[in-house]
N, CA, C and O atoms as a Maestro MAE file, in Angstrom:
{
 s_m_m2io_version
 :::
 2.0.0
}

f_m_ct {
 s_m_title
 :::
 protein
 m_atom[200] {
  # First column is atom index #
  i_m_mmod_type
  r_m_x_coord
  r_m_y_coord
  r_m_z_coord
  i_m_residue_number
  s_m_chain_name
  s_m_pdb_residue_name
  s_m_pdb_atom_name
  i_m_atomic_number
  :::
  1 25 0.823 -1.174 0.000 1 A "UNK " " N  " 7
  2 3 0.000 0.000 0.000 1 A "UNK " " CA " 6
  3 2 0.876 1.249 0.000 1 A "UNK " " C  " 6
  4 15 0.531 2.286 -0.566 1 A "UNK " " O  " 8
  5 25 2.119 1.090 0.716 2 A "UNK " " N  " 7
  6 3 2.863 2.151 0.519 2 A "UNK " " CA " 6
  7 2 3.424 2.439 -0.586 2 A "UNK " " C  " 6
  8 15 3.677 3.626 -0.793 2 A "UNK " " O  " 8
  9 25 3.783 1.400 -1.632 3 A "UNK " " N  " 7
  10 3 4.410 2.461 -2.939 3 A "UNK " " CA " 6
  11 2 2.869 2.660 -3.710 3 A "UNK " " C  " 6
  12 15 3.185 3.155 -4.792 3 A "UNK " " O  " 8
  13 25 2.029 2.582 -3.701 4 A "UNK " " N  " 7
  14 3 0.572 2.990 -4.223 4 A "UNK " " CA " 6
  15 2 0.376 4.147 -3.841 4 A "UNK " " C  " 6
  16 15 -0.086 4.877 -4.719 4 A "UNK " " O  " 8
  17 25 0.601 4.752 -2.564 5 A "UNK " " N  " 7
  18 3 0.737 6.060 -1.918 5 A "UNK " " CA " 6
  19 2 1.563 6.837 -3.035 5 A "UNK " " C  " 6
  20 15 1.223 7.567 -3.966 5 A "UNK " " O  " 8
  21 25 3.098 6.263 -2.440 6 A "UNK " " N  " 7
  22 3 4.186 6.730 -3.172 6 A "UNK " " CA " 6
  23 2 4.014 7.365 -4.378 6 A "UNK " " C  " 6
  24 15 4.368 8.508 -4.668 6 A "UNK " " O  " 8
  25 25 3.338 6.398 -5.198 7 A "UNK " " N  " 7
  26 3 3.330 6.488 -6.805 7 A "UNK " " CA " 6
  27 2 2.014 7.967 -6.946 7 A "UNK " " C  " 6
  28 15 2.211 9.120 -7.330 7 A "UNK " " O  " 8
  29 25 1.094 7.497 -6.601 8 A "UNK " " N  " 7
  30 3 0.037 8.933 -6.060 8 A "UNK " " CA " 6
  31 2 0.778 9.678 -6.012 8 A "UNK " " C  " 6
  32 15 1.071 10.128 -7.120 8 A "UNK " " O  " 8
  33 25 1.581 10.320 -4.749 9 A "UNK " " N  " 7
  34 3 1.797 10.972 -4.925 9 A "UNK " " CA " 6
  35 2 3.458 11.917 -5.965 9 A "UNK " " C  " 6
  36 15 3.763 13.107 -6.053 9 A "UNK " " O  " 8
  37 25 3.985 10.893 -6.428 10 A "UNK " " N  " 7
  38 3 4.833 10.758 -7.548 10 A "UNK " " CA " 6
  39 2 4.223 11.237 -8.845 10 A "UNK " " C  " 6
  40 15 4.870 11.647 -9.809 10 A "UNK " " O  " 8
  41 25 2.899 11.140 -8.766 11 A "UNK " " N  " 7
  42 3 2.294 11.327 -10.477 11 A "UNK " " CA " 6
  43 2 1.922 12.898 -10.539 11 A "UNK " " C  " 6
  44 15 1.759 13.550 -11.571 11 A "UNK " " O  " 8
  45 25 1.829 13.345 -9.266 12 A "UNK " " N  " 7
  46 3 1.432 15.434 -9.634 12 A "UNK " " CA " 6
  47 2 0.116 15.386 -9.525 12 A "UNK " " C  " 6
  48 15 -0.587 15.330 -8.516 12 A "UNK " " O  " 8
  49 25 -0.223 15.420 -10.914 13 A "UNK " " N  " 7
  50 3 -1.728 15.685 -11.471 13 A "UNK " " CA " 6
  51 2 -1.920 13.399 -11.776 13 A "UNK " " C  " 6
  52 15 -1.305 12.427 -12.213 13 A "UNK " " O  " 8
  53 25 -3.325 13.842 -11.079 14 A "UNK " " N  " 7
  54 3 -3.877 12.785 -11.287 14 A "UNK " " CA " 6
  55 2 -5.162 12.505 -12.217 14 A "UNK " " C  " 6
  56 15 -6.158 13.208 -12.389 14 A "UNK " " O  " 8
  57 25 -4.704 10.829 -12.948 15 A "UNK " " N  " 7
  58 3 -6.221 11.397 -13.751 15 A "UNK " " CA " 6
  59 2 -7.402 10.052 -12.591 15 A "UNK " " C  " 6
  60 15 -7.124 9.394 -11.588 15 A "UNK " " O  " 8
  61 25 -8.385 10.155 -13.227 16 A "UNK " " N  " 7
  62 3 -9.670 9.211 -12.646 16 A "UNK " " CA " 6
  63 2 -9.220 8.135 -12.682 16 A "UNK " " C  " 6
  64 15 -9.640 7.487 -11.723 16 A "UNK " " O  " 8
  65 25 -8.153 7.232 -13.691 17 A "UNK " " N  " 7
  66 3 -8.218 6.435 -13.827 17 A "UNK " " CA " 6
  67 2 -6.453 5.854 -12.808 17 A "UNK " " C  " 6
  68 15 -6.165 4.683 -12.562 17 A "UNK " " O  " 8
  69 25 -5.713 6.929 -12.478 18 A "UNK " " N  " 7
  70 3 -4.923 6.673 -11.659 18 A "UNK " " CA " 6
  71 2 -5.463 6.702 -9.936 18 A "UNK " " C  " 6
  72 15 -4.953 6.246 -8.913 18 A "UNK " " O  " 8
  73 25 -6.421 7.279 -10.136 19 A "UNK " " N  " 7
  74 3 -7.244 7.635 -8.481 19 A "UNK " " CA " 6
  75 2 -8.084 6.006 -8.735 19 A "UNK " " C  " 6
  76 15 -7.969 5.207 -7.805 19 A "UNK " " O  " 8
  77 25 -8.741 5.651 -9.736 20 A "UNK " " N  " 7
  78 3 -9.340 4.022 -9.140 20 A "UNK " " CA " 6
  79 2 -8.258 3.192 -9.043 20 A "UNK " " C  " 6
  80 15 -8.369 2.309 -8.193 20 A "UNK " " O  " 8
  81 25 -7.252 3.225 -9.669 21 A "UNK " " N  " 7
  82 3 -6.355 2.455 -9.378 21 A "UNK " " CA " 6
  83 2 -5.648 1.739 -7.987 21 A "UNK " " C  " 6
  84 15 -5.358 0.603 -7.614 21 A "UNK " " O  " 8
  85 25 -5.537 3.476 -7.338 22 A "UNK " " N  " 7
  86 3 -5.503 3.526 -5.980 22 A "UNK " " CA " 6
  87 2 -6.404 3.192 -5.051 22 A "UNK " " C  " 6
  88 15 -5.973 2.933 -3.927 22 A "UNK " " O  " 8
  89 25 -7.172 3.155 -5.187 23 A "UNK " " N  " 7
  90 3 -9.199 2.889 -4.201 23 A "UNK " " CA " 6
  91 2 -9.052 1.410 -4.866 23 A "UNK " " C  " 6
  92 15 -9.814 0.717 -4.192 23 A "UNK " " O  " 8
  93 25 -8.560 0.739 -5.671 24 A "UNK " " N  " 7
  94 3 -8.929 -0.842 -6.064 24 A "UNK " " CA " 6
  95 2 -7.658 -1.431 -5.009 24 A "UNK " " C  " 6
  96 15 -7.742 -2.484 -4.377 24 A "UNK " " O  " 8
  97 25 -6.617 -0.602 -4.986 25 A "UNK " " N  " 7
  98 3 -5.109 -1.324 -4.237 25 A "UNK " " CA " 6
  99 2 -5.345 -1.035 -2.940 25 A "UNK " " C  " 6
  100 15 -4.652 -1.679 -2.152 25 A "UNK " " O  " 8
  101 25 -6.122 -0.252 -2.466 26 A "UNK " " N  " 7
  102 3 -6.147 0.049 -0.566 26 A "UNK " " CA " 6
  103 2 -7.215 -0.927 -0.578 26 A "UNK " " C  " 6
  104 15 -7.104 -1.836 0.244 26 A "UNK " " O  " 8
  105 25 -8.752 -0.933 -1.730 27 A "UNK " " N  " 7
  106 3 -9.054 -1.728 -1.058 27 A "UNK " " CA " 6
  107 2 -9.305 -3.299 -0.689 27 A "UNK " " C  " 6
  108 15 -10.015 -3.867 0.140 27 A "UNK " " O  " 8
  109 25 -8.193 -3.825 -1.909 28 A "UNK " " N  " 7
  110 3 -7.435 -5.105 -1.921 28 A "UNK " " CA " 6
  111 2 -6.749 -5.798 -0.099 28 A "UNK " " C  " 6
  112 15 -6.899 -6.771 0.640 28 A "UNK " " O  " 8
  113 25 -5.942 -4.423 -0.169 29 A "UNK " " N  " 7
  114 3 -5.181 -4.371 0.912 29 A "UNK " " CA " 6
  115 2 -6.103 -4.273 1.866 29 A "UNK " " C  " 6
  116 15 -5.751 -5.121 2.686 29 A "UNK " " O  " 8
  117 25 -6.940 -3.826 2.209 30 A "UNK " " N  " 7
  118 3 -8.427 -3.957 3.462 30 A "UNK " " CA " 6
  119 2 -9.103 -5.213 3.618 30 A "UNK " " C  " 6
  120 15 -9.109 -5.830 4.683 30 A "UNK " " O  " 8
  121 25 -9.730 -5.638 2.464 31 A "UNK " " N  " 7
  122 3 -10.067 -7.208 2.084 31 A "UNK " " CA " 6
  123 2 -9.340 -7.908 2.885 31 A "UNK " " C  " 6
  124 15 -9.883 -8.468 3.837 31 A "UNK " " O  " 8
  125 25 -7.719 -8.043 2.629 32 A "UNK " " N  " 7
  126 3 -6.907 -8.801 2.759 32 A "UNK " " CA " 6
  127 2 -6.598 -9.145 3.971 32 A "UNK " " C  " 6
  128 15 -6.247 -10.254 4.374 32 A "UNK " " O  " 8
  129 25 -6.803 -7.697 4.830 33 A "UNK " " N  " 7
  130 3 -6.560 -7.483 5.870 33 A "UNK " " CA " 6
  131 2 -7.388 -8.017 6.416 33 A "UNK " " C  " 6
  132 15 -6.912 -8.731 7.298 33 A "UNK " " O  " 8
  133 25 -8.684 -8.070 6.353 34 A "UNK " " N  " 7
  134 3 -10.061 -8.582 6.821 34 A "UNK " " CA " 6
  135 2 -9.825 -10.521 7.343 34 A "UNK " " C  " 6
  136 15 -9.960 -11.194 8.365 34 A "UNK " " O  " 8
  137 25 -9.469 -10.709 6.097 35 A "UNK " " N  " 7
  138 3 -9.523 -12.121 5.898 35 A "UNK " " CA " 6
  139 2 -8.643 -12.822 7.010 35 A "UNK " " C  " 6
  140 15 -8.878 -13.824 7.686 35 A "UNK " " O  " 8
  141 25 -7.101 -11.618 6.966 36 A "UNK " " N  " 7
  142 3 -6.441 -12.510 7.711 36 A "UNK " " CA " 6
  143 2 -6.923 -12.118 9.207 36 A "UNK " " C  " 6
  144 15 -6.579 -12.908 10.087 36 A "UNK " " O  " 8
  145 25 -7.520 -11.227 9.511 37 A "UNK " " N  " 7
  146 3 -7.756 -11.811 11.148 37 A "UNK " " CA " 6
  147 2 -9.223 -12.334 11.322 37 A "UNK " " C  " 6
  148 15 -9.569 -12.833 12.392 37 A "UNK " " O  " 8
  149 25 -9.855 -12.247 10.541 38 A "UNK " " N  " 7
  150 3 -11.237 -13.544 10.398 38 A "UNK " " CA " 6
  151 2 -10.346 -15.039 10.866 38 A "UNK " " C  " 6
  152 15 -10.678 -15.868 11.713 38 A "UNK " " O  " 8
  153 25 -9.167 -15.022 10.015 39 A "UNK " " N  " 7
  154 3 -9.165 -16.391 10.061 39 A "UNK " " CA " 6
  155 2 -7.878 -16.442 11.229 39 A "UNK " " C  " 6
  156 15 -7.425 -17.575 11.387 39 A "UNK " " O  " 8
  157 25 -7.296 -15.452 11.987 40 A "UNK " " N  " 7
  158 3 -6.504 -15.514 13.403 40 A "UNK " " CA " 6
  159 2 -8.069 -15.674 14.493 40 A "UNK " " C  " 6
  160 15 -8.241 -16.276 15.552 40 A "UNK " " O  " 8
  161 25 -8.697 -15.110 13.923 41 A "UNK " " N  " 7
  162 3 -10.184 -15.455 15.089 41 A "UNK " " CA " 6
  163 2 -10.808 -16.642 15.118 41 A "UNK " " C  " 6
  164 15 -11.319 -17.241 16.064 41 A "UNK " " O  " 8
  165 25 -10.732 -16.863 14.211 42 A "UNK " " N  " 7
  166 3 -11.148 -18.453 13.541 42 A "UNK " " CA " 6
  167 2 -10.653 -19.546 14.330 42 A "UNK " " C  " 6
  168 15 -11.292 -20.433 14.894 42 A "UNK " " O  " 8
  169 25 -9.097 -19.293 14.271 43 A "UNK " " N  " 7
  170 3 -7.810 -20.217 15.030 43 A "UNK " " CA " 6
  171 2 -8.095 -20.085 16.767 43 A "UNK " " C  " 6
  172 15 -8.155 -21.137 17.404 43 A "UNK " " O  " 8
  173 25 -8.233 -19.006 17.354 44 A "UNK " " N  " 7
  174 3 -8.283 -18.545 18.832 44 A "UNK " " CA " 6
  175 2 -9.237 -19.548 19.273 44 A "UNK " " C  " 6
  176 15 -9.144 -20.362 20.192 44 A "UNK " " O  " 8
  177 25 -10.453 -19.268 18.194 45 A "UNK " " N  " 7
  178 3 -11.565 -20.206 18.536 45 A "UNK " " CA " 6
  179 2 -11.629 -21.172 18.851 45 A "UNK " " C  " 6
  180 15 -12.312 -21.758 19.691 45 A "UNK " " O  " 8
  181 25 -10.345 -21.643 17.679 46 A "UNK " " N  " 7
  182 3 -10.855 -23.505 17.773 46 A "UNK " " CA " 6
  183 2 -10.109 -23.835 18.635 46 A "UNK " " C  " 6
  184 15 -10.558 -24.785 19.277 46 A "UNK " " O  " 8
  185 25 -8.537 -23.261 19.171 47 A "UNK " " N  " 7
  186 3 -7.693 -23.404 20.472 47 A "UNK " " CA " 6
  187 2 -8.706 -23.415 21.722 47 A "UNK " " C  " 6
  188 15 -8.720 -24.406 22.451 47 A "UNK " " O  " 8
  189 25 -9.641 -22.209 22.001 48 A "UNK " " N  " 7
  190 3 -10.173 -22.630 22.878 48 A "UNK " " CA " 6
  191 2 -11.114 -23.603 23.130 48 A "UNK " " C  " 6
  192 15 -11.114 -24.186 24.214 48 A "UNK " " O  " 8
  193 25 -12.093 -23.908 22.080 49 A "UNK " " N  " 7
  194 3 -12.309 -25.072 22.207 49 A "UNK " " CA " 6
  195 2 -11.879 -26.598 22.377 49 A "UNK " " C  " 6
  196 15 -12.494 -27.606 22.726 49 A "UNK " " O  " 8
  197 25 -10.537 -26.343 21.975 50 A "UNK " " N  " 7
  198 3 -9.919 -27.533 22.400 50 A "UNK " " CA " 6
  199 2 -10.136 -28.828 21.375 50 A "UNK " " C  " 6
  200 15 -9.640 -29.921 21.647 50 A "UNK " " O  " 8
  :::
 }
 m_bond[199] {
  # First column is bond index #
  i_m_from
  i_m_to
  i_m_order
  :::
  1 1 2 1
  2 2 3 1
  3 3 4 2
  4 3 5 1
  5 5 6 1
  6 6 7 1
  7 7 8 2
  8 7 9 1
  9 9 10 1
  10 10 11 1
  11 11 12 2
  12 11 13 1
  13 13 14 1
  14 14 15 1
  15 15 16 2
  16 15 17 1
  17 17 18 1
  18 18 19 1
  19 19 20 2
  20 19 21 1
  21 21 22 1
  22 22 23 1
  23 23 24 2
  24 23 25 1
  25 25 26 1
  26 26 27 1
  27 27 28 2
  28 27 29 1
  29 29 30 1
  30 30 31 1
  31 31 32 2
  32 31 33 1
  33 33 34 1
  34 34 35 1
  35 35 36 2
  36 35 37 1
  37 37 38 1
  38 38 39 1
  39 39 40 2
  40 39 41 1
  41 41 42 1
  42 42 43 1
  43 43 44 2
  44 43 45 1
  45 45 46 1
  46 46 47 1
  47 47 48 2
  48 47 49 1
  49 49 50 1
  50 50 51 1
  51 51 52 2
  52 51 53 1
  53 53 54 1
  54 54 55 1
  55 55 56 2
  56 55 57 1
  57 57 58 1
  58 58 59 1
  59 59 60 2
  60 59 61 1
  61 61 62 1
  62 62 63 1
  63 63 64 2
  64 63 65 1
  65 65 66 1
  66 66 67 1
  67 67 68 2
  68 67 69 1
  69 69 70 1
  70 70 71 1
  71 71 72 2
  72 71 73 1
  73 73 74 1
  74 74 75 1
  75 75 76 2
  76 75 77 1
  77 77 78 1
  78 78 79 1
  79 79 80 2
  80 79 81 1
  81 81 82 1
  82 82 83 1
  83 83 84 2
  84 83 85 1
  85 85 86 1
  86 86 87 1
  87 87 88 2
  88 87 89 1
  89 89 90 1
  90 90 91 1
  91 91 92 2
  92 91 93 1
  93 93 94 1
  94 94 95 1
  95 95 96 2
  96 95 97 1
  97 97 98 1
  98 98 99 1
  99 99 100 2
  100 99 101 1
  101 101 102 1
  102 102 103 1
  103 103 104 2
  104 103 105 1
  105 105 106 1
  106 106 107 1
  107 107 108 2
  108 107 109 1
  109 109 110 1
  110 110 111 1
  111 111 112 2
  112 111 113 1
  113 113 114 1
  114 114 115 1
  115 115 116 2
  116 115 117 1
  117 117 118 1
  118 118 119 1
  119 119 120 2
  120 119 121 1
  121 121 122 1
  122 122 123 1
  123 123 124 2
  124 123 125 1
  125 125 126 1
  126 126 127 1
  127 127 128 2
  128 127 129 1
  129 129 130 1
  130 130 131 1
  131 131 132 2
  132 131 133 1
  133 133 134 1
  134 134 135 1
  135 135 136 2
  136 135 137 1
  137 137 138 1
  138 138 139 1
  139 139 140 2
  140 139 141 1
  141 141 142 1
  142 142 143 1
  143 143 144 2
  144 143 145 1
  145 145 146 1
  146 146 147 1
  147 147 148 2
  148 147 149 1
  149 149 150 1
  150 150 151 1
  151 151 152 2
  152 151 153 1
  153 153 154 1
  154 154 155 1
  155 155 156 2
  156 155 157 1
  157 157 158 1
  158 158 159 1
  159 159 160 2
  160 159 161 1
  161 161 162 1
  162 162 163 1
  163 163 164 2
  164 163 165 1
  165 165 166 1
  166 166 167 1
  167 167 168 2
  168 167 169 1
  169 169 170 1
  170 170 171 1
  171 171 172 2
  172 171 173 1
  173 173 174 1
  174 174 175 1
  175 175 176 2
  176 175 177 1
  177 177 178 1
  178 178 179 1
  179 179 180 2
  180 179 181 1
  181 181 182 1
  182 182 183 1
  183 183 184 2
  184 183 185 1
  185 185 186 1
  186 186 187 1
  187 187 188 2
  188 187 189 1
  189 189 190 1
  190 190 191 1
  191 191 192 2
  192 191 193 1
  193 193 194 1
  194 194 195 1
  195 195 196 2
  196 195 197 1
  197 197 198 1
  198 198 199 1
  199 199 200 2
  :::
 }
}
């Protein structure tokens, strides 16, 4: 997510199609993020259950 920043702000003038670019890569990176502690919660779970 950080060279997606980077590059943003590397380009000056932005067009629409460099701004979805960015909103599709953060929110890849959110998804992603999602998933992996769904599935660290997932794990806690089944530890405590035993």
């Amino acid at each position: 997510m950080a060279l997606a920043i980077k590059r943003y702000k590397a380009l000056g003038e932005h067009s629409v199609s460099d701004l979805d670019d960015l909103i599709d890569i953060v929110r890849r990176k959110i998804e992603d993020e999602e998933k992996q502690q769904s599935k660290i919660k997932i794990r806690q779970y089944r530890n405590l259950r035993g």
